[in-house]
KEKE-3310 file (N, C-alpha, C; in steps of 0.2 Angstrom, whole numbers, plus 5000, padded with zeros to 4 digits):
npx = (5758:5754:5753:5741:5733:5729:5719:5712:5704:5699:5690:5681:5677:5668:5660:5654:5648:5640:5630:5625:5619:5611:5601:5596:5585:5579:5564:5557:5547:5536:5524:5519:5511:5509:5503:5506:5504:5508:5521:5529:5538:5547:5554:5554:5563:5570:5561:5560:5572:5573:5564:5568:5579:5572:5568:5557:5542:5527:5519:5506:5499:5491:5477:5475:5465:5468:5483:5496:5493:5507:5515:5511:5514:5527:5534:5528:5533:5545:5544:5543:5551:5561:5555:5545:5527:5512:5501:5484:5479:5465:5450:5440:5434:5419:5417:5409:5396:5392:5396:5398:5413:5422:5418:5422:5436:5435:5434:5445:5455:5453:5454:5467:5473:5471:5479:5493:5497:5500:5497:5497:5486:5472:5470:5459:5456:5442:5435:5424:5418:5422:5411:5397:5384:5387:5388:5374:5366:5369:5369:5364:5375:5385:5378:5377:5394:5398:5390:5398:5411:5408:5406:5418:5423:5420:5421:5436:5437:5434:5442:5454:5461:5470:5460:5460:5459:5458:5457:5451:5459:5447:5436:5431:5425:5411:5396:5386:5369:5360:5354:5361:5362:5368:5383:5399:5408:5421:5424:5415:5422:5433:5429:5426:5436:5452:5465:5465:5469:5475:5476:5483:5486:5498:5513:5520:5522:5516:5509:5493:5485:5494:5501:5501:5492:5479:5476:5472:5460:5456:5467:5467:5454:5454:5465:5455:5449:5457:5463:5472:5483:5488:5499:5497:5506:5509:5519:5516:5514:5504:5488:5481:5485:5500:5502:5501:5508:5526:5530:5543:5551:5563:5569:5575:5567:5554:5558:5563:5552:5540:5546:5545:5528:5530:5537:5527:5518:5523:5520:5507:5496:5491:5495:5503:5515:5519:5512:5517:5513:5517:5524:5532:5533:5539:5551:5558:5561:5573)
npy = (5502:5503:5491:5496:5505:5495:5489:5495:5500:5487:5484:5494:5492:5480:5486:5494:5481:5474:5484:5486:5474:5474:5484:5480:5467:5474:5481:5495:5501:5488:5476:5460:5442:5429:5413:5403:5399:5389:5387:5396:5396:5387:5394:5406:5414:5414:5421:5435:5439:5437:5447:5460:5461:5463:5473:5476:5483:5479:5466:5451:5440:5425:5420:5405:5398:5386:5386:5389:5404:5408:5405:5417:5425:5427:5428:5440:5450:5448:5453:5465:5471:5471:5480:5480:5478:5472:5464:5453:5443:5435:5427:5421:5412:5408:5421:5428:5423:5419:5423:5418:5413:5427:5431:5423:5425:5438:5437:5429:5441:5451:5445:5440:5453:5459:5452:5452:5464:5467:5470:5480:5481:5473:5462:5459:5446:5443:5434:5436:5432:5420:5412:5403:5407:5421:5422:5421:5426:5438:5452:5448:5443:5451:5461:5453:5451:5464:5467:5460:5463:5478:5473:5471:5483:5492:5485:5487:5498:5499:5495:5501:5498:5498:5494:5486:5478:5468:5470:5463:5473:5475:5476:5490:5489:5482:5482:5489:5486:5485:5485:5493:5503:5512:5509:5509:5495:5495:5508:5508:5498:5506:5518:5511:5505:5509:5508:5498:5485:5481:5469:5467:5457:5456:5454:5463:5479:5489:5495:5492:5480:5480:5483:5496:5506:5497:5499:5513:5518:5517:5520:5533:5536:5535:5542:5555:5554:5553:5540:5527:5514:5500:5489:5474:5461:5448:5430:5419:5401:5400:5397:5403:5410:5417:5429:5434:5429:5433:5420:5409:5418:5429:5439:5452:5454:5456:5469:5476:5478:5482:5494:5502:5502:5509:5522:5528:5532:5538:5551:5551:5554:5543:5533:5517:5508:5493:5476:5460:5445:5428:5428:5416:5410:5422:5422:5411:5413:5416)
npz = (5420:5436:5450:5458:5452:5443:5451:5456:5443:5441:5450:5448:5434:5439:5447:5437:5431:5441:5443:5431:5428:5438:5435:5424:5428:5440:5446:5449:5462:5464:5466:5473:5471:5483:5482:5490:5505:5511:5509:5516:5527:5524:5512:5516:5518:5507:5499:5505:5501:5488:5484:5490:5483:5471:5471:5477:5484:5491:5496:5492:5502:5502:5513:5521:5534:5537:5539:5552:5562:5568:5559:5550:5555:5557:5546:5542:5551:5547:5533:5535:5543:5530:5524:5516:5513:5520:5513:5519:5506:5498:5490:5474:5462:5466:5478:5471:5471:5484:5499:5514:5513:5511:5525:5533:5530:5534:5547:5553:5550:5557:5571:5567:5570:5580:5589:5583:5575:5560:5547:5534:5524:5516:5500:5487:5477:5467:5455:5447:5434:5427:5434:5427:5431:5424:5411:5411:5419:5421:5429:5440:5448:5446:5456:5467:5467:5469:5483:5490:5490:5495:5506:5510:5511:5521:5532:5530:5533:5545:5552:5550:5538:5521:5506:5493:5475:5463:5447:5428:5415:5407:5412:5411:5398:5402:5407:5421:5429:5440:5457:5461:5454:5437:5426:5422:5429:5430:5435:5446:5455:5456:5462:5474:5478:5488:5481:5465:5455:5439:5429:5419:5407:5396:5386:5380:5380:5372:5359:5349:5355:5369:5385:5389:5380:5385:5397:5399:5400:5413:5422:5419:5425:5438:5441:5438:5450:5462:5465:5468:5457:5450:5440:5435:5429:5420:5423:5423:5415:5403:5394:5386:5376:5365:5369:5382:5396:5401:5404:5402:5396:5398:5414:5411:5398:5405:5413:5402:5397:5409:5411:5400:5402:5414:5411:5404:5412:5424:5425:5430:5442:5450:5447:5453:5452:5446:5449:5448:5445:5447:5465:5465:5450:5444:5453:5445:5433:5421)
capx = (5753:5755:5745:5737:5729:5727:5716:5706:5701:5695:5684:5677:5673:5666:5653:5650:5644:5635:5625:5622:5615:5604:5596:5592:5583:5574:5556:5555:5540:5532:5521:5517:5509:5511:5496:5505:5507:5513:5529:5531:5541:5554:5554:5551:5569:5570:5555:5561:5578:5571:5561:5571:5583:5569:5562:5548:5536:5522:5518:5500:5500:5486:5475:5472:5464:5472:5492:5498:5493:5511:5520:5512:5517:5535:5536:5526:5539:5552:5545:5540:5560:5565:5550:5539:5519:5510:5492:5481:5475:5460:5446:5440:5425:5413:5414:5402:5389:5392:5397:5403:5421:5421:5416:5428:5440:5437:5435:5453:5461:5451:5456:5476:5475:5472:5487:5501:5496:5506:5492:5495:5478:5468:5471:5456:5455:5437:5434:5415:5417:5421:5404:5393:5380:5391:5383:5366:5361:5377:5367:5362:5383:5388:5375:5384:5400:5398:5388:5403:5415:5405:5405:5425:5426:5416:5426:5443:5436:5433:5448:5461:5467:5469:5457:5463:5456:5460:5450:5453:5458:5443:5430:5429:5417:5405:5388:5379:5362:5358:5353:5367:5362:5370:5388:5403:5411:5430:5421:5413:5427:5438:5425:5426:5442:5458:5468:5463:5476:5473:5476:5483:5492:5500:5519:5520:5520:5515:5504:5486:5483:5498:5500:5502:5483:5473:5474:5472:5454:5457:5471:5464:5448:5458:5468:5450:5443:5460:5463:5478:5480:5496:5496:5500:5510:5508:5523:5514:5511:5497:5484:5476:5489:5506:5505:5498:5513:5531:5531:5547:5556:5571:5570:5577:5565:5551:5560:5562:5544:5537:5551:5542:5526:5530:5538:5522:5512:5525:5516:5501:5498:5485:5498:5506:5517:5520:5513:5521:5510:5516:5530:5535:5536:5545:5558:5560:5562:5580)
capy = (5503:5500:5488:5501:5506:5492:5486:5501:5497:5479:5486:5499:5488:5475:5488:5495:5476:5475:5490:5484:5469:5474:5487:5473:5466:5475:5483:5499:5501:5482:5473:5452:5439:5424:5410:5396:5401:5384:5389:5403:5390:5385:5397:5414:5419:5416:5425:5441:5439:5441:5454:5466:5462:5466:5483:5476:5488:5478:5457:5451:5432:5420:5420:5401:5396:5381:5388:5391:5411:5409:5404:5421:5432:5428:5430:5446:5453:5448:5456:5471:5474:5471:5487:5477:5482:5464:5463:5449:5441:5429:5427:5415:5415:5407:5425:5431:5420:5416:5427:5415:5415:5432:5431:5416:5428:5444:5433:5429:5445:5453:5440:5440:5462:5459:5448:5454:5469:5467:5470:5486:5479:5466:5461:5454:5443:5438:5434:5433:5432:5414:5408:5401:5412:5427:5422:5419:5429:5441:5458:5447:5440:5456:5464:5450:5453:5473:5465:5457:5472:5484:5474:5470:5487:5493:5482:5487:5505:5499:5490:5504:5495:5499:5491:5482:5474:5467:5467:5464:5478:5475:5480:5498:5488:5481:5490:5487:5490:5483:5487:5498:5509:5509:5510:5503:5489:5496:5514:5507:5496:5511:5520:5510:5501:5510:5504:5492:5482:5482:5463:5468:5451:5456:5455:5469:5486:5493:5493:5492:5476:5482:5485:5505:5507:5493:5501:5521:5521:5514:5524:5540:5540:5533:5550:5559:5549:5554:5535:5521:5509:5496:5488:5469:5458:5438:5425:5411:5399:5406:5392:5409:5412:5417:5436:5435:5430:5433:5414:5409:5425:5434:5446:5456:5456:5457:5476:5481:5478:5487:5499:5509:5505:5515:5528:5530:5534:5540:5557:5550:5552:5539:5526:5514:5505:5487:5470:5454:5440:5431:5427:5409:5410:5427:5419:5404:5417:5418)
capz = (5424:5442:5452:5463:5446:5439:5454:5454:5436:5440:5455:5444:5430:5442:5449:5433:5429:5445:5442:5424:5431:5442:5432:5419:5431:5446:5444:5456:5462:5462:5472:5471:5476:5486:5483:5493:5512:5518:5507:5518:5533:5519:5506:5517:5519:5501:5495:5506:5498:5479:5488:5490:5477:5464:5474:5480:5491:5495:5495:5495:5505:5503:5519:5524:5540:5541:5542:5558:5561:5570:5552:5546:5561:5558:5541:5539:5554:5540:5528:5538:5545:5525:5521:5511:5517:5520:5514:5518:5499:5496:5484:5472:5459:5471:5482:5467:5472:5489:5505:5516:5513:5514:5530:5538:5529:5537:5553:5550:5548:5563:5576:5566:5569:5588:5593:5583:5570:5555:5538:5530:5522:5513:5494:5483:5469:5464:5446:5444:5426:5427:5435:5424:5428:5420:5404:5408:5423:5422:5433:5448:5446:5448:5462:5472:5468:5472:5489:5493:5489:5499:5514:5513:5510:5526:5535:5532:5536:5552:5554:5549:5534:5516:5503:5486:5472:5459:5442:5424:5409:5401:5415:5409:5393:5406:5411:5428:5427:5445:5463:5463:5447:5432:5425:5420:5434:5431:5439:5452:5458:5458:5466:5481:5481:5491:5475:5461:5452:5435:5426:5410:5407:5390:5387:5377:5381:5368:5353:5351:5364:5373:5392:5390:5380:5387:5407:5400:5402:5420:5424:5417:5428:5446:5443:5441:5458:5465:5468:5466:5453:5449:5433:5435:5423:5421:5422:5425:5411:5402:5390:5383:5370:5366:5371:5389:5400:5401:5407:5395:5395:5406:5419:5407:5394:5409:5413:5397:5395:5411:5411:5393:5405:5420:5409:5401:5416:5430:5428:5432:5451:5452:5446:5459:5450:5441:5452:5445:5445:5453:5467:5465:5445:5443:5455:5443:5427:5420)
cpx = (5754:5750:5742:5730:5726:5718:5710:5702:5698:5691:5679:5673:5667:5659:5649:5644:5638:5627:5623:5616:5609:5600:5592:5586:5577:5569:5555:5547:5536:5528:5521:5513:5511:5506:5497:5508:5512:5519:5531:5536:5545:5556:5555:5558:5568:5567:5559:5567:5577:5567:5564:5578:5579:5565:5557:5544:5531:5520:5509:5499:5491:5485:5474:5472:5468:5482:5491:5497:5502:5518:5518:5515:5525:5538:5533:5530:5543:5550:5544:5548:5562:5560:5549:5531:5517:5502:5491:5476:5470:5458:5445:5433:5420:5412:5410:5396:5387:5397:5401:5411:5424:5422:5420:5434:5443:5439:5443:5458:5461:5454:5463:5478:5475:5477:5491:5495:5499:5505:5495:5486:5475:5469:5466:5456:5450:5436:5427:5414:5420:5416:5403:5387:5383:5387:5377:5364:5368:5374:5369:5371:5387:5384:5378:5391:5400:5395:5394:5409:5415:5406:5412:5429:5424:5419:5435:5444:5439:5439:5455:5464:5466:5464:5458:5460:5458:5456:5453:5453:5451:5434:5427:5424:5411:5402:5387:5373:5356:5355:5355:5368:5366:5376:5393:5407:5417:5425:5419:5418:5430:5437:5428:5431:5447:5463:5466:5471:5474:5477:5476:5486:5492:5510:5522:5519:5516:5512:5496:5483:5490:5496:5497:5492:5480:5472:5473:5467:5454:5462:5469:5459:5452:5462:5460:5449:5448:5462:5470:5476:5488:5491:5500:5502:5510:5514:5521:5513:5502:5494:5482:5478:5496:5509:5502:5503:5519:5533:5538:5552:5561:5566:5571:5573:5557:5552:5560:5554:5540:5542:5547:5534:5526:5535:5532:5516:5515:5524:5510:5500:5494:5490:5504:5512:5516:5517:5514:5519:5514:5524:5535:5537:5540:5550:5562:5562:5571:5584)
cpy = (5500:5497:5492:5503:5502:5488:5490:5502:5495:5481:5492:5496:5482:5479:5490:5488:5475:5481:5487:5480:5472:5478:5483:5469:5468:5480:5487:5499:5495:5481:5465:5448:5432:5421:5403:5396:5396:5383:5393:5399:5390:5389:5404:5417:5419:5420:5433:5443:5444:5446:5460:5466:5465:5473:5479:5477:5483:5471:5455:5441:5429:5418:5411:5397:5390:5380:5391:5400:5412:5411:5410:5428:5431:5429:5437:5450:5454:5451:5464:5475:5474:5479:5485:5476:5475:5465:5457:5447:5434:5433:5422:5418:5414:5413:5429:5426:5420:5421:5426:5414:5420:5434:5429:5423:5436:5443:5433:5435:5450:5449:5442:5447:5462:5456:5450:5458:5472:5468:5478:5488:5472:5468:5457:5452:5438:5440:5431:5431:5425:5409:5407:5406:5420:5429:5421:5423:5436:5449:5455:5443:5447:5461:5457:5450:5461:5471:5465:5462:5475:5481:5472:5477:5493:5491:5484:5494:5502:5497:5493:5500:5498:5493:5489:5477:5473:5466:5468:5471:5479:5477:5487:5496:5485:5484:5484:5488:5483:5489:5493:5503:5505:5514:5507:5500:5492:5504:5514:5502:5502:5514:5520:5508:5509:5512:5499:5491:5478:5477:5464:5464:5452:5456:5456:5475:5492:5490:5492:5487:5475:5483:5491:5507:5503:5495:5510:5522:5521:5520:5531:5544:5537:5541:5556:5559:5552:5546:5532:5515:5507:5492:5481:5467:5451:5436:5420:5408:5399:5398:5397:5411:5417:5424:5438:5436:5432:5425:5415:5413:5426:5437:5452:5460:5459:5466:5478:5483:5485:5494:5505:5509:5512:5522:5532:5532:5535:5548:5558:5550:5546:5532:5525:5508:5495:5481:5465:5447:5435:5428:5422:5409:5417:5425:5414:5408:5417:5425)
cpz = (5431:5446:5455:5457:5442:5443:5454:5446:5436:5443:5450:5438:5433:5444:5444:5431:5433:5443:5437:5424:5433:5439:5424:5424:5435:5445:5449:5455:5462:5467:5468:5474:5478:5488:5487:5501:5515:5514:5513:5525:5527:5513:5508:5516:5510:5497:5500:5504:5491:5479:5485:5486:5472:5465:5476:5485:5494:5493:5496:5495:5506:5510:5517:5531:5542:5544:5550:5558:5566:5564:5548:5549:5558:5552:5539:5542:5550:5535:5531:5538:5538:5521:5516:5516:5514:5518:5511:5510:5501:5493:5480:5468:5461:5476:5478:5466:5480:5495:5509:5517:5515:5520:5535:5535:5536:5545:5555:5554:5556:5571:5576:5570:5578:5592:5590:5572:5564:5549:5538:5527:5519:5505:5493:5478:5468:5457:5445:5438:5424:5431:5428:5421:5424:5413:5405:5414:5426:5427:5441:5451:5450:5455:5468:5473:5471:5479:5493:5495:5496:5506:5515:5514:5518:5531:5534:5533:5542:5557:5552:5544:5528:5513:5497:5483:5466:5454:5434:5420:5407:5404:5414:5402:5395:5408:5416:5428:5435:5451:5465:5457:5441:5431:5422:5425:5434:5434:5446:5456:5462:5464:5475:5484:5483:5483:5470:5458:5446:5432:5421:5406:5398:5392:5382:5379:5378:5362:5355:5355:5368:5380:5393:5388:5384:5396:5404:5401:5411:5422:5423:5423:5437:5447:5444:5448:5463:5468:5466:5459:5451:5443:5435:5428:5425:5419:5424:5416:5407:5394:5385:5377:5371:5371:5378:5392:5399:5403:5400:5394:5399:5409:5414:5401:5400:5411:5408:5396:5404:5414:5406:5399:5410:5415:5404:5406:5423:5431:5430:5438:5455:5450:5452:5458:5445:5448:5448:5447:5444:5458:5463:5457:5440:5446:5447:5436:5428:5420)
residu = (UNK:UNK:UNK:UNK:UNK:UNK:UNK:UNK:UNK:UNK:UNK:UNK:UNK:UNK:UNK:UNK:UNK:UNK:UNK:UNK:UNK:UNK:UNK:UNK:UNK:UNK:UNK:UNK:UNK:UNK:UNK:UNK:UNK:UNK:UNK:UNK:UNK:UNK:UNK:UNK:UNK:UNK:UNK:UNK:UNK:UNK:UNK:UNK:UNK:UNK:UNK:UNK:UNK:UNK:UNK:UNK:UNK:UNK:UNK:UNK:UNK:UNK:UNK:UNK:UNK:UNK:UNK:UNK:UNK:UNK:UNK:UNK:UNK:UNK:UNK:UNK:UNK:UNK:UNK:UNK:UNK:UNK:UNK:UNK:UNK:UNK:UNK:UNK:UNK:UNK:UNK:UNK:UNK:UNK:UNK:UNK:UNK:UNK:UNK:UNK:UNK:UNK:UNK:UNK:UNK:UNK:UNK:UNK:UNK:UNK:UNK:UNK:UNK:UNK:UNK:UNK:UNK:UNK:UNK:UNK:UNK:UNK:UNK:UNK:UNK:UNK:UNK:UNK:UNK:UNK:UNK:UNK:UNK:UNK:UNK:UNK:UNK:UNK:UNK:UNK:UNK:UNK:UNK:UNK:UNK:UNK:UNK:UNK:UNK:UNK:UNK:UNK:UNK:UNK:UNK:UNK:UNK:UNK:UNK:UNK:UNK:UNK:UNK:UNK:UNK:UNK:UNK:UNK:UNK:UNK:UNK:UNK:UNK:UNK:UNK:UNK:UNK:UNK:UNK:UNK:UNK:UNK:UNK:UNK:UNK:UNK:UNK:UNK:UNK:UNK:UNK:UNK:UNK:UNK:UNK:UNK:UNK:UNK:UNK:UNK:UNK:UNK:UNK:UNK:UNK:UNK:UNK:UNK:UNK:UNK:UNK:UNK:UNK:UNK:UNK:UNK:UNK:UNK:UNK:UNK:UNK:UNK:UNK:UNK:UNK:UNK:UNK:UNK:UNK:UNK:UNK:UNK:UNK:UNK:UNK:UNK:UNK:UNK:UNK:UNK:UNK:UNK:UNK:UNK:UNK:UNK:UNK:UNK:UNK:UNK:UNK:UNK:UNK:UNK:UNK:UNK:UNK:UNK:UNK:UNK:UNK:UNK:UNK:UNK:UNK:UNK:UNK:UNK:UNK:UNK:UNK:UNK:UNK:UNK:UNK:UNK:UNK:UNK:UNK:UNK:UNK:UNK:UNK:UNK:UNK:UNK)
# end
C-alpha cells in the first residue's frame, strides 16, 4: 500500500473517531443554566466553548444586581455571535411569599433591555413548595406564587420577550382551589408560561419513575395548549437518593439517557428539547 493510501486511511479513521466522540457526548437541542454570574469574567469564554461543543440553543444566567450590567453585556454578545438565545434567570422560594424581588428583578432587566438589548427573555425558578407554609397553608402559597407569575408574565408581554418557568414533574398532582379557581398547578403554569421547563431530575429514561413517563401528562397537555416545554436533567450532586442525578456519571451515559428521551417525544410539537442542570457541573462530568 502506498503512502498516499495509507494516509487517507489514518484521516479517515481519525474522523470516524472524532465523529464517534462527539455523538457520545452532545445533547441537540439543550438549554442550561448558569447560577454564578461573577463566573462569567473568568469562565465566559469557557462556558461559550462547552456551549457550543454540546449544541447548546439557549443559556439561562443568573440576574444579580450587584455584577457589573457591563460583565453581562459582553458575555451575552458572546453567546449571542456563538447563536445561543440569552434569558435573564432568577427566583427563589421566598418569591412565593414575597414580591419584592420580583420587582428589583423586573426593574433589572427593563433598565439592562434599554442600553444594549440582548434577552431573548426571562427564566424562572421559584419553588414554593419549599416554604413552610406549603404544609400548613398551601392555597394561600400558591395564590402568591400564581400573583407572582401573572405579574412576570404581564411584564414580559410588555417587554417583547418570551416567558419561562420552571416547575417540577409532579405538579400535574396538585389542585388549586384559590382566587384563581380551581385546578391542577402543572395546567395553569402551562397556561400562562411561553414554555415551562419540566424538573424531571431522574437518570433514567425509562421505567415507571423514568424521565420519559413522569413529563407525559405535562407534555401531552403543552401540545393541547399548543405551548413549549423542555425536559431538564440534574448533575449536580443530589442528597434525595441515588436515581435523581447524573452527578457521577459520563457524558456518555448523560446522552444515552436523554438520547431514548428525545426519541420518545420528537413527534411531539410541544417538546423543546433536554435543559441540563446545570452549566458548571455538566462541564466537570467525564
Amino acid at each position: 500500500m502506498n503512502k498516499k493510501w495509507s494516509l487517507l486511511i489514518i484521516v479517515m479513521v481519525m474522523m470516524f473517531v472524532i465523529k464517534g466522540f462527539s455523538s457520545t457526548t452532545m445533547i441537540d437541542s439543550s438549554a442550561t443554566w448558569i447560577w454564578n454570574p461573577y463566573s462569567l469574567n473568568s469562565k465566559g469564554d469557557e462556558y461559550i466553548a462547552f456551549m457550543q461543543e454540546q449544541g447548546v440553543k439557549k443559556v439561562f444566567v443568573q440576574v444579580d444586581v450587584e455584577v457589573p450590567n457591563e460583565t453581562y453585556r459582553i458575555f451575552f454578545e458572546k453567546a449571542q455571535a456563538a447563536n445561543i438565545a440569552v434569558y435573564a434567570l432568577d427566583g427563589g422560594r421566598n418569591w412565593g411569599e414575597d414580591s419584592r424581588p420580583a420587582t428589583i428583578f423586573m426593574q433589572w432587566i427593563e433598565q439592562f433591555q434599554q442600553e444594549a438589548p440582548l434577552l431573548t427573555g426571562i427564566h424562572i425558578d421559584v419553588e414554593p413548595y419549599l416554604l413552610e407554609k406549603w404544609n400548613t397553608d398551601r392555597q394561600q402559597v400558591l395564590k402568591n406564587y400564581f400573583d407572582v407569575l401573572g405579574a412576570l408574565g404581564r411584564f414580559t408581554t410588555e417587554q417583547n420577550l418570551s416567558f419561562e418557568v420552571d416547575m417540577p414533574f409532579w405538579f400535574d398532582t396538585i389542585q388549586y382551589d384559590n382566587a384563581y379557581g380551581k385546578g391542577l398547578v402543572s395546567e395553569w403554569v402551562i397556561d400562562l408560561a411561553d414554555q415551562v421547563t419540566l424538573m424531571a431530575y431522574r437518570n433514567q429514561a425509562e421505567g415507571g419513575n423514568g424521565i420519559i413517563e413522569l413529563v407525559e401528562t405535562e407534555l401531552a397537555y403543552a401540545q393541547e395548549k399548543g405551548k413549549k416545554a423542555a425536559i431538564g436533567v440534574e448533575t449536580l450532586q443530589s442528597d434525595e437518593g441515588t436515581n435523581i442525578s447524573f452527578y457521577g456519571m459520563t457524558k456518555h451515559v448523560l446522552k444515552r439517557e436523554t438520547d431514548k428521551v428525545m426519541k420518545a417525544y420528537t413527534q411531539n410539537p410541544a417538546f423543546d428539547g433536554i435543559a441540563v442542570h446545570y452549566l458548571d457541573s455538566w462541564m466537570n462530568m467525564k
